[in-house]
N, C-alpha and C positions, 0 to 999 in steps of 0.2 A: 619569351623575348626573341628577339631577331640573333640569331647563329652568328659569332662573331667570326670572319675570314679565317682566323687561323684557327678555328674548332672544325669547321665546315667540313675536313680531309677524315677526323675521327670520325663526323656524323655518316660523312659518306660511304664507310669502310665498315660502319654500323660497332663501333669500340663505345659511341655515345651518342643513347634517342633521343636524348632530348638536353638542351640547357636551359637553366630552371631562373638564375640568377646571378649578378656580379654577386661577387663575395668582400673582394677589396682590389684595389688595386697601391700597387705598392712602389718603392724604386725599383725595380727591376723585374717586377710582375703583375699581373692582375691575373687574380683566381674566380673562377667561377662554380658554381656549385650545378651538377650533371647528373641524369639519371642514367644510369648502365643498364640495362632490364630491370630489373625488378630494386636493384641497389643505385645509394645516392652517395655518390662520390664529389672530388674537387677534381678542379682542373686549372691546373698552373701556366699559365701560359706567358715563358719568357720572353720579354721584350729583346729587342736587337740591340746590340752592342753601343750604336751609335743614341738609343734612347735612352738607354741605360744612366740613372742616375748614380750607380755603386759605385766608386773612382779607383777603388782602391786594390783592383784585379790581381796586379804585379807581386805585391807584398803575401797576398792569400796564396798566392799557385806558387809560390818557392819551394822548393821541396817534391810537389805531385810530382808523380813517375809517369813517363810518354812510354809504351811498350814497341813501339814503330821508331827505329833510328829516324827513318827518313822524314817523318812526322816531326821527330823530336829537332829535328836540325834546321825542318823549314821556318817550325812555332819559332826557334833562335833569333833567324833571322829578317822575323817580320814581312816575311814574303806573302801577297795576296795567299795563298794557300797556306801556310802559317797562319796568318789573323784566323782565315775560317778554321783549322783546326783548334788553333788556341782557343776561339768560340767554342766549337762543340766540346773541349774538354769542359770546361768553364759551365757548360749547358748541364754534362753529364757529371759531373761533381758530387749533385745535391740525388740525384738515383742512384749514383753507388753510398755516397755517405748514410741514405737510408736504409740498405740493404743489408748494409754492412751492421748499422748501432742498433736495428732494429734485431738482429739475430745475437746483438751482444746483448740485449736487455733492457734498452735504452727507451723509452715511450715518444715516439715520433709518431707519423702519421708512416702506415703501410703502402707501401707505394705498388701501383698496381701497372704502370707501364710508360712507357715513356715515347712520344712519337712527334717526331719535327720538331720541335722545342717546345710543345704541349707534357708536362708530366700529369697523368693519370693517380689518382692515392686517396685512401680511405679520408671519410671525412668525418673530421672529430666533433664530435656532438654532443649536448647536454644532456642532463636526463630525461629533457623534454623532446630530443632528438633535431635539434633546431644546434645549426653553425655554433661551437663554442665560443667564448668571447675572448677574449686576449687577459692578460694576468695585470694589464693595466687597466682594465676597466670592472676590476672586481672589486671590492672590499673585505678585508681580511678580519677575523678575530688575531689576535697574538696570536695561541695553540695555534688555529690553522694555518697562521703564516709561521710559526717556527716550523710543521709539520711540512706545508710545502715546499719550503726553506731546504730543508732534510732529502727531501724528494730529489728535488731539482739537483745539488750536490751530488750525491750518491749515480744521479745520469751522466756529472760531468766527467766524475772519476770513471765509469763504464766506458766514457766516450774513449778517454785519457788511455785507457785500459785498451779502447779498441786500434788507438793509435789515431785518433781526430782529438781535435779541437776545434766547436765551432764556432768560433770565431768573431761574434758578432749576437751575443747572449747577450739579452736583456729582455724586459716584462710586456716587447712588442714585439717578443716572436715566440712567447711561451704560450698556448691557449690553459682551459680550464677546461678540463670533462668533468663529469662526475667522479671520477679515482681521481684527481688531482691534474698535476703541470703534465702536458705532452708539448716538448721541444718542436718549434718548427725552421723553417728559413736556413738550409744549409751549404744552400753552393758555396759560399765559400768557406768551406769547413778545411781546418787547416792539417797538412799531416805534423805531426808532432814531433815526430823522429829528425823532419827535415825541413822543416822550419826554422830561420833566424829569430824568428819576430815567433813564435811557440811559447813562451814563457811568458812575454810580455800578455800577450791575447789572453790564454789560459789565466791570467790575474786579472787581466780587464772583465773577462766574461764572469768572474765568482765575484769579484770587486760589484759587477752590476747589479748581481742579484743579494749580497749585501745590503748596499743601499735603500735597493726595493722592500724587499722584507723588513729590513731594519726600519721603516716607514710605522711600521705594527708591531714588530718586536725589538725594540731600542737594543735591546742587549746580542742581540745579533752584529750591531755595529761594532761591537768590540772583536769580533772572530777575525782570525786570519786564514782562512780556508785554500785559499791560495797560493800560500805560499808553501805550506801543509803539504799541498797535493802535489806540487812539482818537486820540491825536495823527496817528496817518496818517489816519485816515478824515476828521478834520476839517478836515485840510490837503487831502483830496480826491488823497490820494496812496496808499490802500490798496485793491488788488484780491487778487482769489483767488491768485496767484501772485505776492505781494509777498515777500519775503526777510524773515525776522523775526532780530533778532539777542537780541533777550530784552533791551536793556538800554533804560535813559532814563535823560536828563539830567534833571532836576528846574530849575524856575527858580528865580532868587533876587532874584527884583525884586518888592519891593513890588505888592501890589494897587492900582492907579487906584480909589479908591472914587469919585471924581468921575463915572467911566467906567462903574462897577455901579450907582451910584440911575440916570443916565442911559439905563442898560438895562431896571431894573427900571420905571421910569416907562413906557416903551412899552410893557411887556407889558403893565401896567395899562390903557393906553388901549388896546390891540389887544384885550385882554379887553371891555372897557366897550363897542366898537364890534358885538365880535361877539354879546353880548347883547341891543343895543340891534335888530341886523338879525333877530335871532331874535323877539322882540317883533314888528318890523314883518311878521315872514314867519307870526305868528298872527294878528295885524289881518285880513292879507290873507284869508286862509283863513276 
């Protein structure tokens, strides 16, 4: 097929001989499938900012850590150089979240390099070594869907465990290989620690795959898996080989609101503080 412009810089650099085929094209990417010498890889290639159908940027990158003051002050203020870093964080997101779940245990795709908003990563393949299909376009026994069911949870707690959340789980970003689910789609993968919106996500993404399964194994719809998992991690009691039993107790005590404006008040001032240091840290400058 004809070299699409923004592969052209890998082919010419010889990172990729050849492009074989689109793979999909998605809200915020279209992937293609590439031969590296002798191996057959994907190849991700983010759309810009402005084509981007994803809306919801703002909410996902709360919390991520800028290691550049200066970077971190322009992203603030929405300054032409800002937007393009807030892009490349945005860009490089989903090659640190793989790096990172990948060395935690997590079944993603290996990611092999990253260049201009082109991500390079292994490509997950059936038994017949042909693109795997997505976890919506399979059909399930029960067993195998309690079984991937099993799978998929025990990646989310891993992720949980690695301090992500990604954010946007559901059965059109899980593929099938031959072992089972390998998670994909991660830029906006949430930090967990510093996230507002971390809990709610973390229920939505176990909440989806619920649903899904539960399609095949009705009695998966009775699990609360979700709620399970965050009451352990908040207790500081959830690691990669914690026992899940699917169920929670719910409480039934009144809300302290005395307790919540009292919370809300500090983030106000922890907020007002860290403005007021950013101010003093452009003085300086």
């Amino acid at each position: 097929m004809k070299i699409p412009k923004r592969l052209q810089p890998l082919v010419d650099d010889g990172m990729v001989d050849a492009v074989l085929y689109q793979l999909m094209s998605g809200k915020e990417a279209q992937v293609y499938v590439v031969r590296c010498g002798d191996t057959i890889r994907c190849a991700k290639v983010f759309k810009e900012a402005q084509k981007r159908s994803f809306k919801q940027a703002v909410e996902y990158q709360e919390g991520r850590k800028v290691r550049n003051s200066r970077r971190a002050r322009a992203m603030s203020k929405k300054t032409r150089y800002g937007q393009k870093e807030q892009e490349n964080a945005w860009l490089n997101a989903e090659v640190d979240a793989l790096y990172r779940l990948a060395s935690a245990g997590v079944r993603v795709p290996e990611p092999q390099g990253f260049v201009d908003g082109v991500l390079l990563m292994e490509l997950v393949a059936d038994a017949e070594g042909k693109a795997a299909p997505r976890l919506d376009d399979v059909t399930l026994t029960p067993e195998v869907a309690r079984e991937y069911h099993a799978k998929v949870i025990a990646d989310v707690v891993r992720m949980l465990d690695a301090g992500l959340i990604h954010g946007d789980l559901s059965e059109f970003n899980v593929l099938v290989d031959a072992e089972g689910p390998v998670i994909i789609d991660l830029p906006q993968a949430v930090n967990a620690s510093g996230n507002n919106s971390a809990e709610r996500m973390l229920e939505r993404d176990v909440d989806n795959m619920r649903r899904y399964f539960g399609r095949f194994a009705p009695e998966l719809l009775n699990t609360d898996y979700g709620k399970e998992i965050w009451a352990l991690y908040e207790a500081g009691d959830l690691h990669a080989e914690t026992r899940l039993t699917g169920c929670f107790e719910h409480s039934t005590e009144s809300a302290d609101v005395d307790e919540l404006l009292a919370v809300i008040d500090a983030a106000k001032e922890e907020e007002s503080e860290r403005l007021e240091r950013l101010r003093d840290d452009e003085d300086d400058d």
